[in-house]
ZADO-1210 file (C-alpha; in nm, 4 decimals, padded with zeros to 6 digits):
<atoms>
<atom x="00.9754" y="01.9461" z="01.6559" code="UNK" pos="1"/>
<atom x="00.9610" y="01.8588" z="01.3209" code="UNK" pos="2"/>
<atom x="00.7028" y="01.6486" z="01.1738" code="UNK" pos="3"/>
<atom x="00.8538" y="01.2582" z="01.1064" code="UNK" pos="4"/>
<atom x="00.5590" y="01.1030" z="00.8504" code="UNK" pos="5"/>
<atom x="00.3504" y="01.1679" z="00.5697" code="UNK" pos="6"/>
<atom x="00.0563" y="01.2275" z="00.8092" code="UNK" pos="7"/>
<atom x="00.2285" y="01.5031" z="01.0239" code="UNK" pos="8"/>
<atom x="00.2613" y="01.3451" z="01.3132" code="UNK" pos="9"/>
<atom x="00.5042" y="01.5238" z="01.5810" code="UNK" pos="10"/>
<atom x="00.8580" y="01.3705" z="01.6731" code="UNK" pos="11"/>
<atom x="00.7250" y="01.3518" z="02.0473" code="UNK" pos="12"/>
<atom x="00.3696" y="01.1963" z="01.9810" code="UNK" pos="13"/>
<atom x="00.5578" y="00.9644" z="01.7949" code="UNK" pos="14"/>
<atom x="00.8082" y="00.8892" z="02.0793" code="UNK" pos="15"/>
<atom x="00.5306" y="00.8544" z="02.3669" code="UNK" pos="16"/>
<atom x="00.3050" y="00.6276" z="02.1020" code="UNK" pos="17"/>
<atom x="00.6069" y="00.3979" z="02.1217" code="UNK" pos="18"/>
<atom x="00.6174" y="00.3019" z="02.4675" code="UNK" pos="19"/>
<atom x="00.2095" y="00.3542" z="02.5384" code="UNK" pos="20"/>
<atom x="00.1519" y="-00.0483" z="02.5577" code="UNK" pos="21"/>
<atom x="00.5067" y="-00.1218" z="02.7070" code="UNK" pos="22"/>
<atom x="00.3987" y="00.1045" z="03.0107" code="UNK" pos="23"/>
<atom x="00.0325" y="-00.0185" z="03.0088" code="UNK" pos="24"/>
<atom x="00.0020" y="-00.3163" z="02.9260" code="UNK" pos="25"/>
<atom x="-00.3588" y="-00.3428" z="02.9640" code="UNK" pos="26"/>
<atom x="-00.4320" y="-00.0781" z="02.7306" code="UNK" pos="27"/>
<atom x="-00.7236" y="-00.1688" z="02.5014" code="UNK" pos="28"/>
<atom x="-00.5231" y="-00.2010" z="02.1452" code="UNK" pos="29"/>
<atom x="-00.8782" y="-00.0936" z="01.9946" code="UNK" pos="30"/>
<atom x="-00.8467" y="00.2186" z="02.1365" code="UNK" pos="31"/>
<atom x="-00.6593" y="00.4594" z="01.9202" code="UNK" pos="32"/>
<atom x="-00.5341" y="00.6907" z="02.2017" code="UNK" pos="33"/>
<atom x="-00.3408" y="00.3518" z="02.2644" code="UNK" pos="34"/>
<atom x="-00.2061" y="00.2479" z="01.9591" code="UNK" pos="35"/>
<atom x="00.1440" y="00.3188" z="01.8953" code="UNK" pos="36"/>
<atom x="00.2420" y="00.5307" z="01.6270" code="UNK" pos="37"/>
<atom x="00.4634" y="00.4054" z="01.3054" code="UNK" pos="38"/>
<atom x="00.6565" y="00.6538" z="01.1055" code="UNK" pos="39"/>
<atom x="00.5104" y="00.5274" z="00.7152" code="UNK" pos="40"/>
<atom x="00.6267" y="00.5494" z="00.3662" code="UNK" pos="41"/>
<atom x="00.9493" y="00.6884" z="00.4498" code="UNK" pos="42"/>
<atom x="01.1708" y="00.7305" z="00.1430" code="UNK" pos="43"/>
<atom x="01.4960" y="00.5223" z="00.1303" code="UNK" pos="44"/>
<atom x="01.7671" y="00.7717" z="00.0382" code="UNK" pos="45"/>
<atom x="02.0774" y="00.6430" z="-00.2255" code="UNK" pos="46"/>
<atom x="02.3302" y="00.6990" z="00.0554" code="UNK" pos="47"/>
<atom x="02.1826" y="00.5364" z="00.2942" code="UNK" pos="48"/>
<atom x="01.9054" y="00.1834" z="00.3370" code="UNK" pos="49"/>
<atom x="01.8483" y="00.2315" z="-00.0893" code="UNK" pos="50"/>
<atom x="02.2056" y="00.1498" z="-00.0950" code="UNK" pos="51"/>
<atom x="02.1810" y="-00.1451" z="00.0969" code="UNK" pos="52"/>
<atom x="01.8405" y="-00.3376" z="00.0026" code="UNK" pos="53"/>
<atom x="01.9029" y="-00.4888" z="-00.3906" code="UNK" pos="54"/>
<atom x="01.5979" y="-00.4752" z="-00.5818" code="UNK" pos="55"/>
<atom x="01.4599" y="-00.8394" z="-00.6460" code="UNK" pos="56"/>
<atom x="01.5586" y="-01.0407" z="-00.9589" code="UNK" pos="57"/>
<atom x="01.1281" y="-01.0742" z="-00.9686" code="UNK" pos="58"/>
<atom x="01.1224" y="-00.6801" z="-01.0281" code="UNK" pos="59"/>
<atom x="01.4112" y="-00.6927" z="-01.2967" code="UNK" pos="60"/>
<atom x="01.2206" y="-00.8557" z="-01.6155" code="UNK" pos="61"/>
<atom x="01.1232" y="-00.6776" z="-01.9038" code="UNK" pos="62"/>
<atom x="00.7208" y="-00.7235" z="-01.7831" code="UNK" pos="63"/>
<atom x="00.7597" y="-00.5381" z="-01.5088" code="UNK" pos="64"/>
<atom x="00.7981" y="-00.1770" z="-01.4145" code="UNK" pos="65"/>
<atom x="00.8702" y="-00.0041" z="-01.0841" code="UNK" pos="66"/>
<atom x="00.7633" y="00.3015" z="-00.9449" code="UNK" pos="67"/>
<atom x="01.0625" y="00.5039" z="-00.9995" code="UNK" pos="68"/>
<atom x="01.1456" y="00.7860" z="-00.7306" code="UNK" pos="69"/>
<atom x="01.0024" y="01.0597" z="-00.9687" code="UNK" pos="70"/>
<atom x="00.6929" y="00.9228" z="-01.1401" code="UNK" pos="71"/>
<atom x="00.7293" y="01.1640" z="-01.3723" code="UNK" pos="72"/>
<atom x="01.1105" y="01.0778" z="-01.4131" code="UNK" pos="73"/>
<atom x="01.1561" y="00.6675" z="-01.5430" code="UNK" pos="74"/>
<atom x="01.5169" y="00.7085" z="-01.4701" code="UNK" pos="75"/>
<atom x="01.4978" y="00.8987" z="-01.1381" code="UNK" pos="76"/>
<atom x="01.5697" y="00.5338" z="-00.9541" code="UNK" pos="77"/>
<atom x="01.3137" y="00.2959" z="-00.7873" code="UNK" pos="78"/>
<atom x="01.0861" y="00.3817" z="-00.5278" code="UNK" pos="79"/>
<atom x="01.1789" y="00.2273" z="-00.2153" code="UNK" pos="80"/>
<atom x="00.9465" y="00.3175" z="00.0838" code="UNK" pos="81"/>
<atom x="00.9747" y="00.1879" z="00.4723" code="UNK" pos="82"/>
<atom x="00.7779" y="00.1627" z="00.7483" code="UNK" pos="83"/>
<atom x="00.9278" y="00.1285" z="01.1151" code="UNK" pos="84"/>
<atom x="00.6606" y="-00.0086" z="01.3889" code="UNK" pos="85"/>
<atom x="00.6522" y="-00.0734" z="01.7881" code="UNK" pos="86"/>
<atom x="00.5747" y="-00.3630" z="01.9189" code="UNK" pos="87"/>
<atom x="00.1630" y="-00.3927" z="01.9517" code="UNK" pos="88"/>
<atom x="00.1090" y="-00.1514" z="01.5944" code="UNK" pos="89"/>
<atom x="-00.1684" y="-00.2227" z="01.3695" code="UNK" pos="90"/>
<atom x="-00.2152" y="-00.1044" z="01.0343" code="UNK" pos="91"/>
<atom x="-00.5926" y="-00.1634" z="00.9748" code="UNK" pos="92"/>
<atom x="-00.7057" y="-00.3368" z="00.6523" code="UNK" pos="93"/>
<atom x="-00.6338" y="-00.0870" z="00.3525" code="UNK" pos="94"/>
<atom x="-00.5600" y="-00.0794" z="-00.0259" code="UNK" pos="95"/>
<atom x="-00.2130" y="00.1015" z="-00.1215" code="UNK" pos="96"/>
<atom x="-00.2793" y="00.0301" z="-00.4876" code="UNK" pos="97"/>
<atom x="-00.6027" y="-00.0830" z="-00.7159" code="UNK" pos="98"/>
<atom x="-00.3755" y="-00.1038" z="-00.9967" code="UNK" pos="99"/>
<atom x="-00.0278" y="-00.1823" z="-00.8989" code="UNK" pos="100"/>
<atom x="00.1298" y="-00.4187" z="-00.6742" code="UNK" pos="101"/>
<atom x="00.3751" y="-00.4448" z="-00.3968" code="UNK" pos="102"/>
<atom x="00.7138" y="-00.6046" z="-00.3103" code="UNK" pos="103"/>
<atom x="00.7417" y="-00.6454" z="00.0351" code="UNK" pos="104"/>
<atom x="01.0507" y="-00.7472" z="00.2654" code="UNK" pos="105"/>
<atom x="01.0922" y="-00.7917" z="00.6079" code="UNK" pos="106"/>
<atom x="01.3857" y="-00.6032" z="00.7825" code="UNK" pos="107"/>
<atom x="01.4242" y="-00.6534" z="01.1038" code="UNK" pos="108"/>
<atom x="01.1584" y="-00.7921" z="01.3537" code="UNK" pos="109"/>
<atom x="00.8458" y="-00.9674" z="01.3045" code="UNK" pos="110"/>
<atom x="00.4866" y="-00.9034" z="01.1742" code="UNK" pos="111"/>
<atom x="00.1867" y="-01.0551" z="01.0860" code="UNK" pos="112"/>
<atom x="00.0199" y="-00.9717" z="00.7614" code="UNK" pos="113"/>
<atom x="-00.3652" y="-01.0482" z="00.6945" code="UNK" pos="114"/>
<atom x="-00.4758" y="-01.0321" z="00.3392" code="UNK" pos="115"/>
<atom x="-00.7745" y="-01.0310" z="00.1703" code="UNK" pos="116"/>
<atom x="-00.8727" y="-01.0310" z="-00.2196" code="UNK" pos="117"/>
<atom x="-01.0301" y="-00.7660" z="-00.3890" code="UNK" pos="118"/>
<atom x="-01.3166" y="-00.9590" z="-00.4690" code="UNK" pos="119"/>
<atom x="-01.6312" y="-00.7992" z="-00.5179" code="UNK" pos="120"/>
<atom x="-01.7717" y="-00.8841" z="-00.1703" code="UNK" pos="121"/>
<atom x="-01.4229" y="-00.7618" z="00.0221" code="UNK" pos="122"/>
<atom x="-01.4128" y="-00.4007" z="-00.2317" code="UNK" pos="123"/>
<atom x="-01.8079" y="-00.3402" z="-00.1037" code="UNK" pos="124"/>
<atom x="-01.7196" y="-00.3380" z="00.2596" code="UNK" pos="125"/>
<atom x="-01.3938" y="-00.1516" z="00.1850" code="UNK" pos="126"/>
<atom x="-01.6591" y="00.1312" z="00.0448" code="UNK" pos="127"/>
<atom x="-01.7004" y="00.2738" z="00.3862" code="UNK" pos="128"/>
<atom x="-01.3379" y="00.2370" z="00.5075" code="UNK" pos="129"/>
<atom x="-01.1334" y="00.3287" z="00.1549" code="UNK" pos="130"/>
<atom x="-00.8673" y="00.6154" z="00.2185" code="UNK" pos="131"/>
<atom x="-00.9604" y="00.6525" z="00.5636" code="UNK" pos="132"/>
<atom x="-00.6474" y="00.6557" z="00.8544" code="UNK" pos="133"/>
<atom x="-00.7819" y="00.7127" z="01.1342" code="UNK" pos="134"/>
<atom x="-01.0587" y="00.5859" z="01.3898" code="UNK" pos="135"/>
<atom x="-01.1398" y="00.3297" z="01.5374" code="UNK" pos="136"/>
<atom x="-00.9943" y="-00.0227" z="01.4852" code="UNK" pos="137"/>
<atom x="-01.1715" y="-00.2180" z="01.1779" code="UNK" pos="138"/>
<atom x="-00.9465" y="-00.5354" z="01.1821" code="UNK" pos="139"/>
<atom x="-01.2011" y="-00.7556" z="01.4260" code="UNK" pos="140"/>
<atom x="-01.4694" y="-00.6569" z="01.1890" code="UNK" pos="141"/>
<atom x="-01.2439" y="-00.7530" z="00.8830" code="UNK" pos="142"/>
<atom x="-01.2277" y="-01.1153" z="01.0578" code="UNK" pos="143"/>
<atom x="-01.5371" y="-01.1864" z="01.0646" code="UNK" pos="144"/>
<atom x="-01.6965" y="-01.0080" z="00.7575" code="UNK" pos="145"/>
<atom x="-01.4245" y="-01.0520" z="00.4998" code="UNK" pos="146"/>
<atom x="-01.3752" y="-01.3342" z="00.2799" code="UNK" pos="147"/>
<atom x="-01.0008" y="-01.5403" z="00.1307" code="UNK" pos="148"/>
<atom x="-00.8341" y="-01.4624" z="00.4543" code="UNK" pos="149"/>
<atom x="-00.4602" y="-01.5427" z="00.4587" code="UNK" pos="150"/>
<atom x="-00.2147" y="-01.5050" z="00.7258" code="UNK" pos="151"/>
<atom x="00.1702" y="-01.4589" z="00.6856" code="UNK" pos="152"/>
<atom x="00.4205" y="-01.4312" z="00.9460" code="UNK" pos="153"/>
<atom x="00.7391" y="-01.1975" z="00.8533" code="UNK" pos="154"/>
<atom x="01.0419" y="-01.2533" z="00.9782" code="UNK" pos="155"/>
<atom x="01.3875" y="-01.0340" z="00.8379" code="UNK" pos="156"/>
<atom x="01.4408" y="-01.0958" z="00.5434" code="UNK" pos="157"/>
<atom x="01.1302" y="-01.3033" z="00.4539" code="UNK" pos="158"/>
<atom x="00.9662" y="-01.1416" z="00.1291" code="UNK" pos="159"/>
<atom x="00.5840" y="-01.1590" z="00.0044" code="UNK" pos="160"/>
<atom x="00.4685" y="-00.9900" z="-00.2986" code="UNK" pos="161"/>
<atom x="00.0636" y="-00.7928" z="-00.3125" code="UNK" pos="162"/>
<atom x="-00.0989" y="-00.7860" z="-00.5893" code="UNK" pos="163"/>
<atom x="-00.3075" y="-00.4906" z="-00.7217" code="UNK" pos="164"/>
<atom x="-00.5864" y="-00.4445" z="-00.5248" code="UNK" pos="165"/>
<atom x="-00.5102" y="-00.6602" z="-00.2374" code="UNK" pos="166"/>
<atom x="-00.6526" y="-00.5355" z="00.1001" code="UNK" pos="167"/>
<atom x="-00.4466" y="-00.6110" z="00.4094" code="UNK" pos="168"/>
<atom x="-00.3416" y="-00.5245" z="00.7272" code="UNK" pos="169"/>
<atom x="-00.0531" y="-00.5284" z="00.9748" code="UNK" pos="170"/>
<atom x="00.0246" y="-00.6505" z="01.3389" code="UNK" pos="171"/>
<atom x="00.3440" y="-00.5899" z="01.5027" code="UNK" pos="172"/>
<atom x="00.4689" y="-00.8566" z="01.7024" code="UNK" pos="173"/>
<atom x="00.7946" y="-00.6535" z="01.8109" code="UNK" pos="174"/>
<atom x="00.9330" y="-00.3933" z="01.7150" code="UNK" pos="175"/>
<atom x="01.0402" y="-00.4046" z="01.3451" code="UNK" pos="176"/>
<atom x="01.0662" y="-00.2746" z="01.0066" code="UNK" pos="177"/>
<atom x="00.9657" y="-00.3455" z="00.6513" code="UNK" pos="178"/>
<atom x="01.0241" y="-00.1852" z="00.3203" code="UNK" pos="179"/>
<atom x="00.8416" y="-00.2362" z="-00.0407" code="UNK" pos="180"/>
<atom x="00.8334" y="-00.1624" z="-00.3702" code="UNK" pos="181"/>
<atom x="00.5367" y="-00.0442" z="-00.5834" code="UNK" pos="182"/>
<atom x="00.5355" y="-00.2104" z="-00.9244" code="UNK" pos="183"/>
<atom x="00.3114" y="-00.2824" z="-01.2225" code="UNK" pos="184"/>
<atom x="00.3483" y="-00.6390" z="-01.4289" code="UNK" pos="185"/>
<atom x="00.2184" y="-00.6881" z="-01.7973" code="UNK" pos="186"/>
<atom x="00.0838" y="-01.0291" z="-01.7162" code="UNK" pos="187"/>
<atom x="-00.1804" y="-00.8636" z="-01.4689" code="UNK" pos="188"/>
<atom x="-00.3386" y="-00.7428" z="-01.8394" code="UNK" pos="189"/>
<atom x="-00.4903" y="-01.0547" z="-01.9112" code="UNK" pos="190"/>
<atom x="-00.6912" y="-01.0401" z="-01.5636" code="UNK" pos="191"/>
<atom x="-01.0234" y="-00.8598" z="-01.6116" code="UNK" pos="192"/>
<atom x="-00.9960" y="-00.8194" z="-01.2432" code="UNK" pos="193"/>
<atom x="-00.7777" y="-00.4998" z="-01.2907" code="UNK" pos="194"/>
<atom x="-00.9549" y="-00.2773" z="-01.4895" code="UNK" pos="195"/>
<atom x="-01.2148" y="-00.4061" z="-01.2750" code="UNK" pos="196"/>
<atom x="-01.0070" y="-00.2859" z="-00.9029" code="UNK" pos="197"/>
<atom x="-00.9261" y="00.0672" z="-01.1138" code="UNK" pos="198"/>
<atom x="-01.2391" y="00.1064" z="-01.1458" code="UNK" pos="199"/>
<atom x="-01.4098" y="00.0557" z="-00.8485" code="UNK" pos="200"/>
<atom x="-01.1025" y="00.3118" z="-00.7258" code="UNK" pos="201"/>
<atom x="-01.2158" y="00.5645" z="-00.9967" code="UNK" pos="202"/>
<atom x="-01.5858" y="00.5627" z="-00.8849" code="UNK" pos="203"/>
<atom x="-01.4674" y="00.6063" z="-00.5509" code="UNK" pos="204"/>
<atom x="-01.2370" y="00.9244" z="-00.6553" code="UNK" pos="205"/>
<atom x="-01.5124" y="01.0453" z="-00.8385" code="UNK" pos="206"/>
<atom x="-01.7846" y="01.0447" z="-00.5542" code="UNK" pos="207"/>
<atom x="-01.4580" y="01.2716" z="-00.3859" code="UNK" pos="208"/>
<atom x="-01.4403" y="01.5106" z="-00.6560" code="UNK" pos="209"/>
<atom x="-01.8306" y="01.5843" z="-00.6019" code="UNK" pos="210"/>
<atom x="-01.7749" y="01.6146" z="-00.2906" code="UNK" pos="211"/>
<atom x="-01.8501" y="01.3429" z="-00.1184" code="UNK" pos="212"/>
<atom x="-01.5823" y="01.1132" z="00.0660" code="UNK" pos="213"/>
<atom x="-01.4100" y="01.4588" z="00.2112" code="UNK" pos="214"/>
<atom x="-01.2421" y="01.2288" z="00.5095" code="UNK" pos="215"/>
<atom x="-01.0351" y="01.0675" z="00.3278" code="UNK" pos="216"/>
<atom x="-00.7344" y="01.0987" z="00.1844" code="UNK" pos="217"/>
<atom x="-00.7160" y="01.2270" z="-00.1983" code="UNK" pos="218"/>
<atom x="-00.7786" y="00.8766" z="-00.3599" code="UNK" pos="219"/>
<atom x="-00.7627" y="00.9839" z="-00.7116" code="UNK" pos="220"/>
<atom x="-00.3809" y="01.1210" z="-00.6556" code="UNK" pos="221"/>
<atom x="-00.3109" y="00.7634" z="-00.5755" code="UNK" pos="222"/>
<atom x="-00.5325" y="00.6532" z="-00.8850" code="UNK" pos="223"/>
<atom x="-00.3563" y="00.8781" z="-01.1156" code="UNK" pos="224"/>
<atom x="00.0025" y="00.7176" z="-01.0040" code="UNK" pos="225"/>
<atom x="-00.0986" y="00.4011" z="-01.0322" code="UNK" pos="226"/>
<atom x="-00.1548" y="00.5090" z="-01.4206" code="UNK" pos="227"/>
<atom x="00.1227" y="00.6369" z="-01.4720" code="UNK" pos="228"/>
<atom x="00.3026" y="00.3304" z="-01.3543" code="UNK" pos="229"/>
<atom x="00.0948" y="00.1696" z="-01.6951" code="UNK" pos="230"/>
<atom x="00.2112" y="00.4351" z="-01.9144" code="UNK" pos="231"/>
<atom x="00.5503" y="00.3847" z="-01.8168" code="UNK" pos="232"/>
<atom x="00.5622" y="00.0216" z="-01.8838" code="UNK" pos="233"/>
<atom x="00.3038" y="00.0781" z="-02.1834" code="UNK" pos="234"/>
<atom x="00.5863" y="00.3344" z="-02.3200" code="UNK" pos="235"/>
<atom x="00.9081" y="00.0811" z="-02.2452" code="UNK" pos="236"/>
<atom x="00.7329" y="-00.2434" z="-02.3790" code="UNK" pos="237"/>
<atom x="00.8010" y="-00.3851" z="-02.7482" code="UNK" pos="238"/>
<atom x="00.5348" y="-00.5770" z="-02.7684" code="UNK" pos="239"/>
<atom x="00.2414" y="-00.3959" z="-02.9074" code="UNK" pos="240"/>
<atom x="-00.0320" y="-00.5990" z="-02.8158" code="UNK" pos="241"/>
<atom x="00.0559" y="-00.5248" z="-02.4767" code="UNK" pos="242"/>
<atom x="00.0919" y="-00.1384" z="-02.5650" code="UNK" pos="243"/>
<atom x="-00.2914" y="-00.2036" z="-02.6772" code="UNK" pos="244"/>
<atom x="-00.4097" y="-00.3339" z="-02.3899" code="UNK" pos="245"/>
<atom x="-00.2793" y="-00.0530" z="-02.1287" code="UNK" pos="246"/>
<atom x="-00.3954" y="00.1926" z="-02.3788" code="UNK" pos="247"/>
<atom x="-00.7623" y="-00.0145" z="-02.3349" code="UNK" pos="248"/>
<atom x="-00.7442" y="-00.0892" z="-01.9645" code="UNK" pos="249"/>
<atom x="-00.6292" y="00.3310" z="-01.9367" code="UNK" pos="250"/>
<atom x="-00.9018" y="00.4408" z="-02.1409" code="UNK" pos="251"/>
<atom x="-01.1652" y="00.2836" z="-01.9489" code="UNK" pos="252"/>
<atom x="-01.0665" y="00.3695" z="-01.6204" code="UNK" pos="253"/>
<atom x="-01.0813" y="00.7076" z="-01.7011" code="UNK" pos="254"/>
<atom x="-01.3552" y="00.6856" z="-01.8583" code="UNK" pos="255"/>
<atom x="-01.4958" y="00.5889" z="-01.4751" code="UNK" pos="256"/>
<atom x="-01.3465" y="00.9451" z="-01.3415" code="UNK" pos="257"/>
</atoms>
């Protein structure tokens, strides 16, 4: 069997996670031997859903830069990324990007989305749980210890846009589908909150490279995209004030490396 998702899950793990709740029904969700497996940030090819979801007239202004499929490639193509989930799926409260945003849109099914800003209070609890995939559920604990809750229910073709930073999770309600975009906008520059996010993220990477934080994923690979993204849009803008102010927000978050 060939693996299926970034984290190398098996074809027939991911099968049997499928129907785990649909043949026990009163299966404790918070148990992850119960939880049924998505297949995540699988890449939309040109021939086949890339040539069928449009990207967004909001991801088409001059401000605004998506990842492309090659970040080291600006002409490679956008990045478009999916996610398939069963019915009864949650994706516990993460961060996909400190410093870049996301463009979501429903394709088929419905889900509930919880987010949470990355206010100071909400990035110190994340501390513990940052680039971590695995264990037990945190989303009850989220509930009650996280602050700026919002819920959104997704139905197809309903679209919701993250901003950088933003922690959330994700509830299945049947079995469904979503796809996104990663993307960087000039206008986040005049935010301090940014540099601030980056930041905290580079602190974080940093602890990993001294070898702390070993189980987690590599968060500074993810850092390091994310500015890239900048330089991309810092290198394609006109405007040098806004060429300035990457070059500052850059320099300081690596500065926190």
């Amino acid at each position: 069997m060939h693996d299926i998702d970034i984290d190398g899950l098996p074809f027939y793990d991911f099968v049997s996670g499928w129907v785990a709740l649909a043949q026990n029904p009163g299966a404790s969700v918070t148990d992850p031997i119960q939880i049924p497996y998505s297949a995540s940030d699988v890449l939309a090819l040109p021939g086949g859903l890339a040539s069928c979801v449009t990207l967004p007239d909001d991801l088409c202004t001059s401000d605004v830069v998506v990842r492309p499929v090659d970040i080291h490639n600006p002409d490679s193509g956008p990045r478009l990324t999916t996610t398939v989930s069963p019915i009864g799926s949650i994706s516990d409260p993460h961060i996909d990007g400190c410093g870049s945003g996301l463009f979501l849109v429903q394709l088929f099914g419905e889900k509930l989305l919880f987010t949470w800003p990355a206010s100071e209070l909400n990035l110190k609890w994340m501390e513990a749980r940052h680039g971590i995939k695995r264990g037990p559920l945190k989303l009850l604990d989220a509930l009650d210890e996280l602050e700026g809750l919002s819920v959104i229910l997704l139905q197809p073709n309903n679209t919701v846009a993250l901003e950088p930073g933003m922690i959330h999770a994700v509830m299945s309600l049947s079995n469904s589908a979503i796809a996104g975009w990663d993307f960087v906008k000039a206008s986040w520059l005049l935010d301090k909150d940014l540099e601030r996010q980056m930041s905290w993220e580079a602190g974080m990477a940093k602890r990993q490279n001294n070898g702390e934080l070993m189980d987690r994923y590599n968060i500074g690979r993810y850092l390091e995209d994310d500015l890239k993204l900048w330089q991309l849009l810092a290198d394609r803008s006109d405007l040098e004030t806004v060429a300035n102010s990457i070059a500052g927000m850059l320099r300081a978050v690596r500065d926190a490396l």
